[in-house]
C-alpha positions in Angstrom: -11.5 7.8 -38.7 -10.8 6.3 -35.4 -8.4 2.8 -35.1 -9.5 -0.2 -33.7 -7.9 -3.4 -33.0 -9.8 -7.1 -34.0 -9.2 -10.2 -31.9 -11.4 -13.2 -33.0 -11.3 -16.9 -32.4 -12.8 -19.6 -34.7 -13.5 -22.8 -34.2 -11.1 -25.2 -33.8 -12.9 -27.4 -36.6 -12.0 -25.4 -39.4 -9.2 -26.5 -41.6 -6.4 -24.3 -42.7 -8.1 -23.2 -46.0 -11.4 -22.3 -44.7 -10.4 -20.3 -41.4 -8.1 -18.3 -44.1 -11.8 -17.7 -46.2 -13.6 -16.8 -42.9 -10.7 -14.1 -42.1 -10.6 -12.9 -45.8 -14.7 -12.7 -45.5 -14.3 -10.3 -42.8 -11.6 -7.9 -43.9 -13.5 -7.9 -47.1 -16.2 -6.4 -45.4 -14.1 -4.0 -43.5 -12.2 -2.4 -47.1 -15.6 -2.7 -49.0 -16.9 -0.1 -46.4 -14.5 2.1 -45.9 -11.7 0.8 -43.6 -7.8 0.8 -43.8 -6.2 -2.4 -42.6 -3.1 -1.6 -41.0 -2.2 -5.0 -39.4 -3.3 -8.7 -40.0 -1.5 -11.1 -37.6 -2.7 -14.4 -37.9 -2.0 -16.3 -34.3 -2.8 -20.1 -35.4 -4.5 -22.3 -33.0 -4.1 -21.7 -29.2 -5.0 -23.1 -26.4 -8.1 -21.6 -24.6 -8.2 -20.2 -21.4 -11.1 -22.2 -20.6 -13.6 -24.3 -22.9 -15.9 -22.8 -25.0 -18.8 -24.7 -26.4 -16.6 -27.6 -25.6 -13.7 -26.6 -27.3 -10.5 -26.4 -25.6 -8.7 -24.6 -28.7 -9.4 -22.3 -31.1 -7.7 -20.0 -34.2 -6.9 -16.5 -32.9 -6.9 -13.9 -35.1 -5.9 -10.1 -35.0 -6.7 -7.5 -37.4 -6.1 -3.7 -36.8 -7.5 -1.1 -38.7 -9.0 2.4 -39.5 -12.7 2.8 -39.6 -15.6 5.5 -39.5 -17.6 4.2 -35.8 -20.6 3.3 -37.9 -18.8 0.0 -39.6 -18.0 -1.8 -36.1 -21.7 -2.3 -35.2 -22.3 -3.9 -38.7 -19.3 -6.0 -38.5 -19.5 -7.6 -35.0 -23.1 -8.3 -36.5 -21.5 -10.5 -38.8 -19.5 -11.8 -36.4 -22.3 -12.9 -34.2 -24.3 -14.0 -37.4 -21.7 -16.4 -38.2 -21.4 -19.7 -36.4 -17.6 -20.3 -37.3 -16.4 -17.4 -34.7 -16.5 -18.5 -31.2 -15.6 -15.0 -29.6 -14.5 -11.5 -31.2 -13.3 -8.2 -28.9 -13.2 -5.3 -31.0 -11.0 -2.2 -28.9 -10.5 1.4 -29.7 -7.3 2.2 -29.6 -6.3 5.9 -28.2 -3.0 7.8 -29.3 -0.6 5.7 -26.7 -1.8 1.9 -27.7 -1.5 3.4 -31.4 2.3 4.6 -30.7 3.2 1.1 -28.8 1.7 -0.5 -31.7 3.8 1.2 -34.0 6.9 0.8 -32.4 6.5 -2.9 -31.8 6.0 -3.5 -35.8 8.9 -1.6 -36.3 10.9 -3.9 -34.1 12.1 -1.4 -31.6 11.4 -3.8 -28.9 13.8 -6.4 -30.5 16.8 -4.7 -30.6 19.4 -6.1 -28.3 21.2 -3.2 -25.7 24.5 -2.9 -26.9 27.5 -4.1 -24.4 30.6 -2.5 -24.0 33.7 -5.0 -24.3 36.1 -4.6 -22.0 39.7 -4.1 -23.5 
């Protein structure tokens, strides 16, 4: 099974309950089929690069997971099926992004260098 990483962005319309239901939809249908969610990181509502069907903001949404190749057709399908997503990007990751994105939930990038006091 390869690993992929999610992005999507739903309409800024939806209130907090329903964009929660739209993500839970979607990573329904990625465990009913197979997949391994590793990661769900939920981004709240951002500001949009530019406007999209008029809409200056929108809820972002990552998800990363492990899944046979087959399941990504079916589920950007549903993505595109369903009016609440604005705009998904689905990328395979290779073995470097994987290792980044394994140290970063691990919080290596957090720690603070250590300074030597001076005596």
């Amino acid at each position: 099974m390869q690993q992929y990483e999610t992005v999507i962005i739903l309409t800024p319309l939806l209130s907090d309950e329903v964009a929660k239901e739209v993500i839970a939809k979607f990573s329904k249908l990625l465990t009913d089929n197979g997949a391994e969610i590793v990661l769900e990181d939920n981004w709240g509502l951002r500001k949009l690069a530019y406007p999209i069907q008029k809409k200056s903001t929108g809820y972002y949404h990552l998800t990363e997971y492990k899944a046979p190749g087959e399941l990504i057709n079916k589920l950007e399908v549903e993505f595109k099926r369903d009016e609440r997503v604005m705009r998904f990007l689905t990328v395979s990751l290779d073995k470097h992004a994987i290792a980044y994105n394994e140290k970063k939930r691990s919080g290596a990038f957090n720690k603070k260098p250590k300074t030597e006091e001076a005596a």
